[in-house]
C-alpha atoms as a printed R data frame, in Angstrom:
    type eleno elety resid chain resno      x       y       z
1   ATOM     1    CA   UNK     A     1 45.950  17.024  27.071
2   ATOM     2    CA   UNK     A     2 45.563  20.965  26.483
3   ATOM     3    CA   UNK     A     3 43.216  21.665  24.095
4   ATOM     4    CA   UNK     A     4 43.588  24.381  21.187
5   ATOM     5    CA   UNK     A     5 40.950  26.347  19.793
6   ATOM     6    CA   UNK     A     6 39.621  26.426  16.127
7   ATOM     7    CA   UNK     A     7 41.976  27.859  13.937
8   ATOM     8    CA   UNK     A     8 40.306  31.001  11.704
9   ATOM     9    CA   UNK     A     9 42.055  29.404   8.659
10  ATOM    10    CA   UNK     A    10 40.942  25.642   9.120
11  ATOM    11    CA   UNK     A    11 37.826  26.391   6.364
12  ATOM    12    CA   UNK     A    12 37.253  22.924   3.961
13  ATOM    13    CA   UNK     A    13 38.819  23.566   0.857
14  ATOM    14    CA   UNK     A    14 36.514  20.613  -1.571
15  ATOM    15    CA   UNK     A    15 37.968  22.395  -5.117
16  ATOM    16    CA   UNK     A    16 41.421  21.459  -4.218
17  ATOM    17    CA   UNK     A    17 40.835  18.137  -2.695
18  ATOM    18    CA   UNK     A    18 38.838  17.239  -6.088
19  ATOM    19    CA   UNK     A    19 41.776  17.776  -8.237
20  ATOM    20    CA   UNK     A    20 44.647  16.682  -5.621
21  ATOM    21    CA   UNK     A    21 42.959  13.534  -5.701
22  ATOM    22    CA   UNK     A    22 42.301  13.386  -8.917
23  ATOM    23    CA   UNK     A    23 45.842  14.233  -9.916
24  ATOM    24    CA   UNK     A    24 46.858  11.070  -7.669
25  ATOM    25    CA   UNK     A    25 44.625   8.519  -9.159
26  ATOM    26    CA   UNK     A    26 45.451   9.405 -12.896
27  ATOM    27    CA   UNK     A    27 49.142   9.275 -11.960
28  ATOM    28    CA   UNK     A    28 48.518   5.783 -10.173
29  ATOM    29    CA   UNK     A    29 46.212   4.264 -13.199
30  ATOM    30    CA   UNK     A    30 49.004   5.160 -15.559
31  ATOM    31    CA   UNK     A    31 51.548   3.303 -12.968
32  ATOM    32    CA   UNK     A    32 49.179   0.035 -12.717
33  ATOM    33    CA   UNK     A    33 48.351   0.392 -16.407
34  ATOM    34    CA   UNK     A    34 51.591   0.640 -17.822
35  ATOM    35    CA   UNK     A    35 52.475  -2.939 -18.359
36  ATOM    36    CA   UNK     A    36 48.502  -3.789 -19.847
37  ATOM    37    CA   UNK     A    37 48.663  -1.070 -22.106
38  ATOM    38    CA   UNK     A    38 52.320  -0.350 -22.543
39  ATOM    39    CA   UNK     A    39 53.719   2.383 -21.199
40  ATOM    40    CA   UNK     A    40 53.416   4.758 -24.594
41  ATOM    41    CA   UNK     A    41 50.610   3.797 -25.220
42  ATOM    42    CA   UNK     A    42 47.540   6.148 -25.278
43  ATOM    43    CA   UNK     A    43 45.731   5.483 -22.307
44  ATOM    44    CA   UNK     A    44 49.033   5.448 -20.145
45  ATOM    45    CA   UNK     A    45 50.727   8.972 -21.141
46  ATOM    46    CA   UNK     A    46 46.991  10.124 -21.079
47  ATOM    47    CA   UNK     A    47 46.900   9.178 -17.224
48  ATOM    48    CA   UNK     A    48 49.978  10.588 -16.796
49  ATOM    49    CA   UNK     A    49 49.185  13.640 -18.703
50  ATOM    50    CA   UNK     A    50 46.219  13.999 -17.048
51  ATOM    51    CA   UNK     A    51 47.915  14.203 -13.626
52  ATOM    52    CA   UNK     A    52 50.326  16.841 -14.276
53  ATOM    53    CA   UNK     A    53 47.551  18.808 -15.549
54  ATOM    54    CA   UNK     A    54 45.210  18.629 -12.618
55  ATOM    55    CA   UNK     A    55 48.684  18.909  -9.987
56  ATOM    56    CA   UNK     A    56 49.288  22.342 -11.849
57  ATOM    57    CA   UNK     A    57 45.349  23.018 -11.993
58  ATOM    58    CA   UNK     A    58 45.337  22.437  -8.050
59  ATOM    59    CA   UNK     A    59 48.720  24.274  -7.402
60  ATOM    60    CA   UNK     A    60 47.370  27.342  -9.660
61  ATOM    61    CA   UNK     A    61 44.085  27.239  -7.431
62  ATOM    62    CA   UNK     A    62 45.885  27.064  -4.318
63  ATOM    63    CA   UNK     A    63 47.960  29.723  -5.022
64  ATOM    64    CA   UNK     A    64 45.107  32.266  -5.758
65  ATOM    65    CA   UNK     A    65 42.025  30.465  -2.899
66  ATOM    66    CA   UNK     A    66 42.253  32.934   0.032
67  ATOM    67    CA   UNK     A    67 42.053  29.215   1.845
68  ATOM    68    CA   UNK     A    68 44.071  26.415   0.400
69  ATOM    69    CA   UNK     A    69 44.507  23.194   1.321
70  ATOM    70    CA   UNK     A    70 48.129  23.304   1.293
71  ATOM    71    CA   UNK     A    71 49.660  26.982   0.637
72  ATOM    72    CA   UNK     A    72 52.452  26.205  -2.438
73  ATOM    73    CA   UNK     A    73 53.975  29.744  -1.610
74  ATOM    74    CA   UNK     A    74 55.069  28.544   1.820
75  ATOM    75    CA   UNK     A    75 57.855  26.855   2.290
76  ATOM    76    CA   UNK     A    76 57.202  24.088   4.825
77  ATOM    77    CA   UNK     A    77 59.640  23.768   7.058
78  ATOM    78    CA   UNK     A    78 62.280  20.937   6.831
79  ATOM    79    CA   UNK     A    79 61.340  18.940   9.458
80  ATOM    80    CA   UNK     A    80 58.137  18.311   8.156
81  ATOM    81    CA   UNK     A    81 59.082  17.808   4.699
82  ATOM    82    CA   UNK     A    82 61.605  14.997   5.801
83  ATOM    83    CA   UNK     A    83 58.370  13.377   8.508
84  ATOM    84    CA   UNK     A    84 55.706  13.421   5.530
85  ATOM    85    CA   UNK     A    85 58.890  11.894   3.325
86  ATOM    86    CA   UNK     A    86 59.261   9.230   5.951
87  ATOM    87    CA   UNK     A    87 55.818   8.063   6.637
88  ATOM    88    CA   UNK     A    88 55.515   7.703   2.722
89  ATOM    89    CA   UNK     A    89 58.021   5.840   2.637
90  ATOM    90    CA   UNK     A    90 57.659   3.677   5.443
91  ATOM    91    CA   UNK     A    91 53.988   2.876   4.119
92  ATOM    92    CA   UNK     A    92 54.760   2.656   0.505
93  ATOM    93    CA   UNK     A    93 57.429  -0.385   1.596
94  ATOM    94    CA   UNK     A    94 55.013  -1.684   3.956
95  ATOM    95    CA   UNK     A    95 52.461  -1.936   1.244
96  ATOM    96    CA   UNK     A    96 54.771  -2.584  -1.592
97  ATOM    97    CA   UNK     A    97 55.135  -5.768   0.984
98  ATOM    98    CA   UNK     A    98 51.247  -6.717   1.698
99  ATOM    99    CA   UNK     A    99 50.611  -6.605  -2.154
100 ATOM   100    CA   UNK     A   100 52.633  -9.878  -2.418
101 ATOM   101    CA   UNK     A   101 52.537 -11.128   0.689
102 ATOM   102    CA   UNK     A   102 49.455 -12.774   0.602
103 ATOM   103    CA   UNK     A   103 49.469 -14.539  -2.793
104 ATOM   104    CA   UNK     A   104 53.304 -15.729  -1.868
105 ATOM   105    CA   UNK     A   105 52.185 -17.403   1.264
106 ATOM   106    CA   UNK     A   106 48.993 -19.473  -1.142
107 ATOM   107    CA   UNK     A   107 50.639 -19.309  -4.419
108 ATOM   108    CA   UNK     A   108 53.969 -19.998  -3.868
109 ATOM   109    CA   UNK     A   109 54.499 -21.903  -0.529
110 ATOM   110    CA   UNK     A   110 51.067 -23.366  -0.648
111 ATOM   111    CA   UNK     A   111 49.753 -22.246   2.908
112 ATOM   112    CA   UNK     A   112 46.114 -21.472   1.502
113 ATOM   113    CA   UNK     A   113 44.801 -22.620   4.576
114 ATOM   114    CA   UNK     A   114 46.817 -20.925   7.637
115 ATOM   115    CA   UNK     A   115 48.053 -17.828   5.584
116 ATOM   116    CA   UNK     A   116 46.848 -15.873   8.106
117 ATOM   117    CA   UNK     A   117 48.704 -17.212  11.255
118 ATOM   118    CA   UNK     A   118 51.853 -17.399   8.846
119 ATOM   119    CA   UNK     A   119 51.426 -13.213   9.005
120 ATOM   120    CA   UNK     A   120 51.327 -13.271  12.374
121 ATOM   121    CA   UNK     A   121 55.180 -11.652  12.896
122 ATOM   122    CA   UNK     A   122 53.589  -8.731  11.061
123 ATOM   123    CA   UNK     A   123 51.872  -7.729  14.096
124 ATOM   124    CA   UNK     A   124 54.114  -8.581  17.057
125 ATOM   125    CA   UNK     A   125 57.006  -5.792  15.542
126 ATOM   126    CA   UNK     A   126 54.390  -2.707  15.755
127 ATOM   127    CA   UNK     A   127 53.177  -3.816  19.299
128 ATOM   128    CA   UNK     A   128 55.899  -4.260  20.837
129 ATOM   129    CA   UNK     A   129 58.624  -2.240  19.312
130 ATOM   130    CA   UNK     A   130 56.801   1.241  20.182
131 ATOM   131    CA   UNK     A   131 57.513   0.989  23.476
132 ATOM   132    CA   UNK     A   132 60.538   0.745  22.809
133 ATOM   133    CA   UNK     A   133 61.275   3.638  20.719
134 ATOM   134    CA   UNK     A   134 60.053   5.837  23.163
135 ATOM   135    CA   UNK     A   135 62.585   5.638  25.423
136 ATOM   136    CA   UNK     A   136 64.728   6.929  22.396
137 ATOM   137    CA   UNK     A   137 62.609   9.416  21.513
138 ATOM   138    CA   UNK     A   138 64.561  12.258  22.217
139 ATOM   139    CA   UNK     A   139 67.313  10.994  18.922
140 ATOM   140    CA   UNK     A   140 64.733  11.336  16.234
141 ATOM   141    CA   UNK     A   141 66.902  10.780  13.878
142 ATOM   142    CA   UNK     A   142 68.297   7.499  15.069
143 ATOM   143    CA   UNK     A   143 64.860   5.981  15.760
144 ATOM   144    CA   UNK     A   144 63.685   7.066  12.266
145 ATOM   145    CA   UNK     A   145 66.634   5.903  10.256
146 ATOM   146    CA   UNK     A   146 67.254   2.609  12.042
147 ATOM   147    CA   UNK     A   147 63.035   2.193  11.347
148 ATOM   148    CA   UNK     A   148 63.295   2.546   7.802
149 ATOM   149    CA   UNK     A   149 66.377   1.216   7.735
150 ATOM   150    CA   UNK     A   150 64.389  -2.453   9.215
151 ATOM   151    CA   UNK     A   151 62.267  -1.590   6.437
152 ATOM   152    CA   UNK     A   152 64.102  -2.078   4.045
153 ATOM   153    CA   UNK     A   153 66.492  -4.813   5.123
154 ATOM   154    CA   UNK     A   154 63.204  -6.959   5.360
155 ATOM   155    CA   UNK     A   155 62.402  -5.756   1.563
156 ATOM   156    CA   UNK     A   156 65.890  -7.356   0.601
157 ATOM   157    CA   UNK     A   157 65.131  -9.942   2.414
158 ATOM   158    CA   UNK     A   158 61.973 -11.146   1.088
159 ATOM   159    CA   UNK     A   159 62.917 -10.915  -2.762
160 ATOM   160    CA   UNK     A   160 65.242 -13.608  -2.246
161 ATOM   161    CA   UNK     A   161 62.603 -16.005  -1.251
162 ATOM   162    CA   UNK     A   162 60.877 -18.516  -3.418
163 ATOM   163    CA   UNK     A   163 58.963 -22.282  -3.067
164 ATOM   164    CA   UNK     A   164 61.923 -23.587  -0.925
165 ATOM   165    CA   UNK     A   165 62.537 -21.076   1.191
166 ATOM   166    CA   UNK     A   166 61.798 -22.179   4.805
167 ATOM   167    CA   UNK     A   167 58.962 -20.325   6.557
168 ATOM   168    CA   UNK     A   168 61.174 -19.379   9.254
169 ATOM   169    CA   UNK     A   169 63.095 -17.865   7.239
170 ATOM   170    CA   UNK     A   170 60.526 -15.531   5.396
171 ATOM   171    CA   UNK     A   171 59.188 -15.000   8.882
172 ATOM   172    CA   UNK     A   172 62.232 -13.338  10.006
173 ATOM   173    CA   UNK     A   173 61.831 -10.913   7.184
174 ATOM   174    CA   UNK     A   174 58.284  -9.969   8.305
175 ATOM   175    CA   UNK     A   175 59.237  -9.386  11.792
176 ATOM   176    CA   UNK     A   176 62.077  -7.006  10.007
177 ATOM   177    CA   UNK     A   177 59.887  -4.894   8.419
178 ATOM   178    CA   UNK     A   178 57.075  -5.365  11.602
179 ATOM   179    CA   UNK     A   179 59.925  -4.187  13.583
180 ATOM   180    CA   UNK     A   180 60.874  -1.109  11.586
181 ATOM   181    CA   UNK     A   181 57.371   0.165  11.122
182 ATOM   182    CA   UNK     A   182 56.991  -0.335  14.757
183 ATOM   183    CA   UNK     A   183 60.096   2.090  15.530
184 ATOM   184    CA   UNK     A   184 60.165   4.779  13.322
185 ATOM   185    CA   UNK     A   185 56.374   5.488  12.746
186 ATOM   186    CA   UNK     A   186 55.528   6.859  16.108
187 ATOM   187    CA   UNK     A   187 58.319   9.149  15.842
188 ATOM   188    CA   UNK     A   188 57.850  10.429  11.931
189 ATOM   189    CA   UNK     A   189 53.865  11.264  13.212
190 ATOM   190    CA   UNK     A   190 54.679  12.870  15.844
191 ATOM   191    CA   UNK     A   191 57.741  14.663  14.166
192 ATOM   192    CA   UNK     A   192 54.822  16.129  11.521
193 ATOM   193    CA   UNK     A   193 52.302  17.316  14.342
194 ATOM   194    CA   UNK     A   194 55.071  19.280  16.169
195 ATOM   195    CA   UNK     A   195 56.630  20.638  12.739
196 ATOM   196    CA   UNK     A   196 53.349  23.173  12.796
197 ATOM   197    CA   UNK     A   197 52.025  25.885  15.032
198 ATOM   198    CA   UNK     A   198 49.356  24.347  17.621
199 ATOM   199    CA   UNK     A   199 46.589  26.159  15.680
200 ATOM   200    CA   UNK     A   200 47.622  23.901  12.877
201 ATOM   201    CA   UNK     A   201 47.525  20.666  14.783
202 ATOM   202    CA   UNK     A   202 44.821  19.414  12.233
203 ATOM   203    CA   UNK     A   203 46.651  20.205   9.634
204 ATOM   204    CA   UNK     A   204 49.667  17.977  10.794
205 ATOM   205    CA   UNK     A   205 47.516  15.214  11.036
206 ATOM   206    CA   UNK     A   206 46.305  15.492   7.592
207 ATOM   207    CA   UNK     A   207 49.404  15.603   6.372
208 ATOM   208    CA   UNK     A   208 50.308  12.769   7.903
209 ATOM   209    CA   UNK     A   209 47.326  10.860   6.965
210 ATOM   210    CA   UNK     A   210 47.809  12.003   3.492
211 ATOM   211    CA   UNK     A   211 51.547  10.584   3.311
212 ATOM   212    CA   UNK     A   212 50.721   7.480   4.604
213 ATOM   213    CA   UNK     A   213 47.659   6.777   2.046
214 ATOM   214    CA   UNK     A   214 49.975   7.965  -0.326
215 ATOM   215    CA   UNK     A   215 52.676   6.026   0.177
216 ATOM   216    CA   UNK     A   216 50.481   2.975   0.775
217 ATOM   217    CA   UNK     A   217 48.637   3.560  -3.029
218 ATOM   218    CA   UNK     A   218 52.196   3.982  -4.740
219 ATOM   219    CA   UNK     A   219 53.458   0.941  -3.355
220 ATOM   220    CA   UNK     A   220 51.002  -1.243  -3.823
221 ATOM   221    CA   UNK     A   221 50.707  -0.070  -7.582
222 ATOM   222    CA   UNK     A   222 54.380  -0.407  -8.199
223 ATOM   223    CA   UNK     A   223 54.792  -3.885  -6.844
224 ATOM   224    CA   UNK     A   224 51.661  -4.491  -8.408
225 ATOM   225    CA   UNK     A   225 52.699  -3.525 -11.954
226 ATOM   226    CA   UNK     A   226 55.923  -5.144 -12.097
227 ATOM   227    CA   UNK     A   227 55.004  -9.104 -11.616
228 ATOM   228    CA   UNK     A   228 53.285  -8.395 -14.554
229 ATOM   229    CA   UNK     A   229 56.228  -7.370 -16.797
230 ATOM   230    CA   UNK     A   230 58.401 -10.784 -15.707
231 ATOM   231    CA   UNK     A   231 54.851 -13.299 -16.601
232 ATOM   232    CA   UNK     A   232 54.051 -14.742 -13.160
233 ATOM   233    CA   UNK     A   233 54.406 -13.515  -9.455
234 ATOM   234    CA   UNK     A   234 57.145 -16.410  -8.466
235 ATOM   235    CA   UNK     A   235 59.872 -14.804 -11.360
236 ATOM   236    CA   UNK     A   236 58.517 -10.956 -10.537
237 ATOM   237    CA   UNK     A   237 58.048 -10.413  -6.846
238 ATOM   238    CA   UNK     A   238 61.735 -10.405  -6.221
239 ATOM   239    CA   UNK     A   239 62.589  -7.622  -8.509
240 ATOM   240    CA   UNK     A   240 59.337  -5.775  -7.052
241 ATOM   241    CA   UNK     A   241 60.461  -6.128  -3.535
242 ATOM   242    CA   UNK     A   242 64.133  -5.156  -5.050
243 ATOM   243    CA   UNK     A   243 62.643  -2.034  -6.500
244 ATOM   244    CA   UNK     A   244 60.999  -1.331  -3.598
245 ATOM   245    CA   UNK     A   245 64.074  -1.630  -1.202
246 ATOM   246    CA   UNK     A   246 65.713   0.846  -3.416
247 ATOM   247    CA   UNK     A   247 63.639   3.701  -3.700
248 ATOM   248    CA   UNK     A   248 63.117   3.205   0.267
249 ATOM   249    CA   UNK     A   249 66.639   3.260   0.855
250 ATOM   250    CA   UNK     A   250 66.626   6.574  -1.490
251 ATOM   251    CA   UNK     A   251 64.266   7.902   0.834
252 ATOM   252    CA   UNK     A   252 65.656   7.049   3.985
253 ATOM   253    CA   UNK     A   253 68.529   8.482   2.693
254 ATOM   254    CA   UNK     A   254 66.923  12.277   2.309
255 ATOM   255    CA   UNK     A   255 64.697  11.366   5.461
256 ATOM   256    CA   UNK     A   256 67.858  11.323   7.916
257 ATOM   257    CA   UNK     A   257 69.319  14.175   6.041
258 ATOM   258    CA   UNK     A   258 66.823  16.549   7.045
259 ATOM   259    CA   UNK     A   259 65.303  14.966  10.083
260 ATOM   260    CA   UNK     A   260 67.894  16.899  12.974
261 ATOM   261    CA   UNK     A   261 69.831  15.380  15.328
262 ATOM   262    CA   UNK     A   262 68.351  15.318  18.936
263 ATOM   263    CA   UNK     A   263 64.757  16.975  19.910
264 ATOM   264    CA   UNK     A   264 65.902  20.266  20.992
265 ATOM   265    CA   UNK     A   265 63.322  21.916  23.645
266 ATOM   266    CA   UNK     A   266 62.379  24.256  26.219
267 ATOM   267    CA   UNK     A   267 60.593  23.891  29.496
268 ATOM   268    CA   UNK     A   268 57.272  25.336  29.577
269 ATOM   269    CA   UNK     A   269 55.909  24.423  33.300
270 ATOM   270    CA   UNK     A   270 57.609  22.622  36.172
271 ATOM   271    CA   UNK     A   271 57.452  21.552  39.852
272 ATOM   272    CA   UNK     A   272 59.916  19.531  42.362
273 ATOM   273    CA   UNK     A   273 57.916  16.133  40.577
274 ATOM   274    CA   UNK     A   274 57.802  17.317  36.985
275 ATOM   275    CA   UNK     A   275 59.242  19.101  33.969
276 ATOM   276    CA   UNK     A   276 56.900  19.634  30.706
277 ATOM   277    CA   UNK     A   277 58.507  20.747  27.820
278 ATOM   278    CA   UNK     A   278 58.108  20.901  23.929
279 ATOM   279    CA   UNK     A   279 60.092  21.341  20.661
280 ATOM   280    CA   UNK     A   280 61.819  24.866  20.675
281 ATOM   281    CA   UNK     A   281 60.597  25.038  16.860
282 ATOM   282    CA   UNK     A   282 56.735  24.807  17.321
């Protein structure tokens, strides 16, 4: 693995992390909140308030700090807004997915005891699917749609279950979304790493850690917040999911749009054994 230098420009930038994260957590307070408090009441559009204020309190700092965090001027390029779009998405359905998952399995279908092993298929998709998607890697597009696509077909699936659904059956919806995540992961991360100059490679990685929190906090807080409108989990965890499976499919939608077609690249070193090449836009 080559190694690349310290950027000049990779300096912390704590005043706009502070408010960036800030921003997020009043916006996802007002999203858990809204069905406690109601969603006009004052603590709610407060919360809400209070994020768009510190978003344009970070964006105004970012645009005058010689050293943002993220440069609002600069228009990333579409690649990597479709990749952090994707990973969001792919972990806010994920999530949107462990937030109920757990209290369906005890609550619901009474398996208190081996809930655990029952989420076993959770783990066999993103094993064993990976290597798979490799061999496709060169069709980004393909691997990332069909991924999220998974995704949300298990979403679908699980809000239809309830008390008599057979395990099996719910099972097969795990290893759906398993499946997905497994696929089109890998190639969304490494889709945002190439999207950026080398001398940004830390930068890509942030991003993509950022997206996945992200999508991770907004899922669980949306499937959190709407059992609570519909009085108990077994009547509001398939509307959740439902919700859920529709805003991924929105983003899969705008995900495949701007992902490309295949990898397009150049060779960069060769010999009779070997040919290394990279993305012709890094």
């Amino acid at each position: 693995m080559r190694r690349v230098g310290r950027s000049a420009h990779g300096n912390l930038d704590p005043l706009g992390t502070v408010l960036l994260t800030a921003g997020l957590v009043a916006v996802l307070f007002g999203i858990i909140e809204g069905t406690t408090y109601g969603w006009t009441s004052a603590p709610v559009l407060g919360a809400f308030s209070a994020g768009a204020v510190l978003t344009a309190l970070f964006t105004a700092h970012a645009l005058r700090s010689p050293r943002p965090l993220f440069a609002p001027g600069s228009s990333p390029p579409p690649r990597l807004r479709s990749a952090s779009l994707g990973t969001a998405a792919g972990f806010f359905g994920l999530f949107s997915l462990f937030f109920v998952n757990s209290q369906y399995l005890q609550g619901i279908k009474g398996c208190a005891a081996v809930t655990g092993v029952a989420i076993m298929p959770l783990t066999i998709g993103m094993a064993l699917v990976p290597r798979l998607a490799a061999r496709w890697s060169g069709r980004p597009r393909a691997v990332v749609g069909a991924g999220l696509a998974l995704i949300d077909v298990g979403l679908l699936g699980a809000s239809t279950v309830d008390a008599a659904t057979p395990y099996r059956a719910y099972a097969c919806r795990l290893l759906d979304i398993s499946a997905g995540t497994g696929l089109s992961m890998p190639a969304l991360t490494l889709r945002v790493v190439d999207s950026l100059p080398p001398h940004q490679a830390g930068l890509g990685s942030g991003l993509g850690t950022t997206a996945r929190e992200t999508g991770a906090a907004l899922g669980g807080a949306v499937t959190g917040t709407i059992p609570g409108g519909h009085g108990d989990l077994a009547s509001g965890m398939g509307p959740a999911l439902r919700t859920a499976a529709l805003l991924v499919l929105a983003a899969t939608a705008l995900v495949v749009a701007g992902h490309g077609g295949r990898t397009p690249t150049r060779t960069i070193a060769s010999d009779p054994q070997r040919v290394l090449s990279r993305p012709t836009d890094v």
